[in-house]
C-alpha positions as CSV (number, residue, x, y, z in Angstrom):
1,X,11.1,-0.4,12.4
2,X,12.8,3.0,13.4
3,X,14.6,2.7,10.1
4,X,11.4,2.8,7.8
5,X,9.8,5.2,10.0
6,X,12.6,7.4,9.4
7,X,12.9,6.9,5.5
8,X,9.1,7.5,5.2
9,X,9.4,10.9,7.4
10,X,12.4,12.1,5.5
11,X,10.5,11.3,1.8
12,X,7.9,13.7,3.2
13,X,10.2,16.1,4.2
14,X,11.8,16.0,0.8
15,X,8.1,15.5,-0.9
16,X,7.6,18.9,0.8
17,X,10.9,20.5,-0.5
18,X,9.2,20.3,-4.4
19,X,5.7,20.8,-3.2
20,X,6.3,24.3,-1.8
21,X,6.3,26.1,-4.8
22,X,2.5,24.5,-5.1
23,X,2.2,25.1,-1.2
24,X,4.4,27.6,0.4
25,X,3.2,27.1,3.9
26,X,5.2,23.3,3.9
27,X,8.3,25.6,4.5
28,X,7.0,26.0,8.1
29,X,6.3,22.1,8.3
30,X,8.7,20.7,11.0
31,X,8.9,17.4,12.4
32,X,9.6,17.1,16.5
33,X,12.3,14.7,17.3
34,X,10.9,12.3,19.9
35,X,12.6,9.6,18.8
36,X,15.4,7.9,19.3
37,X,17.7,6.1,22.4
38,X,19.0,8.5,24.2
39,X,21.7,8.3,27.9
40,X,19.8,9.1,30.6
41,X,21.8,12.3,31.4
42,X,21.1,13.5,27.9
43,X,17.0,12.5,28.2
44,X,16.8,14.3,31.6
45,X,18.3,17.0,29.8
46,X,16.1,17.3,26.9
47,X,13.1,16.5,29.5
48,X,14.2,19.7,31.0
49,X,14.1,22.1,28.0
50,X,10.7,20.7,27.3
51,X,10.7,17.3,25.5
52,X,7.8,15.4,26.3
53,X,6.6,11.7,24.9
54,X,4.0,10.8,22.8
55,X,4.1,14.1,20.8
56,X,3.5,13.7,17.0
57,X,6.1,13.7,14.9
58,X,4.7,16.5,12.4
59,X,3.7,19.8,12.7
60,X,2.1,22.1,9.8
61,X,1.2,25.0,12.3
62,X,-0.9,26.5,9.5
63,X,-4.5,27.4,10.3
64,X,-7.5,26.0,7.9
65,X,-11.0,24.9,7.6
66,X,-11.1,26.1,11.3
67,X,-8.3,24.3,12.8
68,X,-5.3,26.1,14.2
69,X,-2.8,23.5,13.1
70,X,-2.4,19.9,11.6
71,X,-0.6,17.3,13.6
72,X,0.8,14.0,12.3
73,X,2.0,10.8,13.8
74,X,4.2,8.1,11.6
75,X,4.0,5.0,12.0
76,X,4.8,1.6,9.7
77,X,2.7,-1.4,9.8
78,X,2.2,-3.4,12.0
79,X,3.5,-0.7,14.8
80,X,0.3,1.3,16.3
81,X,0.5,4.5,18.3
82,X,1.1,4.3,22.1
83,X,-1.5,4.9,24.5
84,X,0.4,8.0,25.6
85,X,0.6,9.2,21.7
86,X,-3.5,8.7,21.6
87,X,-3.7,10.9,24.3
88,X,-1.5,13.5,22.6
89,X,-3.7,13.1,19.7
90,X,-6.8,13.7,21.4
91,X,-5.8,17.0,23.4
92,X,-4.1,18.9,20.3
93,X,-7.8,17.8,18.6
94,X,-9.7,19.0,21.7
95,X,-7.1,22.2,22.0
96,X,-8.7,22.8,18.0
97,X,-5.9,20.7,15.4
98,X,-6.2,18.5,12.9
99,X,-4.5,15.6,14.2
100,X,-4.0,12.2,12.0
101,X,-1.7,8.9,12.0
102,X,-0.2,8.0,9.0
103,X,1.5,5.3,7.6
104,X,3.2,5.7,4.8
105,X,4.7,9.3,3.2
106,X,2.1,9.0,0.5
107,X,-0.5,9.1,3.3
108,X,0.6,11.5,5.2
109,X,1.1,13.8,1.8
110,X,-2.4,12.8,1.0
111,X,-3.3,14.2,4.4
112,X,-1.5,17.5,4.5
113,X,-2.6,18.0,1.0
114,X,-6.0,17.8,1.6
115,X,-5.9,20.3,5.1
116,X,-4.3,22.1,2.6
117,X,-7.4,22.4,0.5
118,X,-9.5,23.4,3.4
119,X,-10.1,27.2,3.2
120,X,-7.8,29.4,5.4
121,X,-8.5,30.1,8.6
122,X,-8.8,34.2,9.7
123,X,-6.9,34.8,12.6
124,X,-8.3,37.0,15.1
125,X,-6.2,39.1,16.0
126,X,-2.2,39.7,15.4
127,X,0.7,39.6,17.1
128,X,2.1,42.9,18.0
């Protein structure tokens, strides 16, 4: 199932290749590698630069219709998301993204497309 997951992440990815002259934010689009089996010594390591499970795989950290970002979790049928991805879900919603599971690159396109319709958000202030 890791194999379709990973063809229908990397059609989005190449989806968002041609759709950036439509939508230039997709170049900052990046997907957060979470998956995969890994040694142990190479997990811990990882673990301590910061890796932590159950993160969604997609980030669009683009601000709009009053949401500071859109986060996306890939999945294939019949796979569900983990409790511990729920939970990730729930807290990047409650912290003010837009978070969605997809399950197919079409949906998730579908998806990013429409956050991209949403009107941009202000930000408040700038980095200096």
């Amino acid at each position: 199932m890791v194999q379709a997951e990973e063809i229908e992440q990397t059609t989005l990815f190449r989806w968002a290749e041609f759709a950036e002259a439509k939508y230039p934010e997709l170049g900052l689009m990046y997907h957060i590698p979470n998956e995969g089996k890994r040694s142990a010594v190479t997990g811990a390591r990882l673990k301590a630069q910061g890796l932590k499970s159950g993160v969604p795989d997609v980030c669009l950290p683009t601000a709009h219709g009053g949401y500071i970002g859109l986060y996306i979790e890939m999945k294939v049928r019949p796979n569900k998301p983990t409790e511990n991805q729920k939970q990730w879900l729930r807290a990047l919603r409650g912290a003010g993204h837009f978070t969605a599971v997809a399950y197919t690159w079409e949906e998730a396109k579908d998806l990013i497309e429409e956050y991209l319709r949403l009107p941009l958000t202000i930000p408040k202030g700038e980095n200096k």
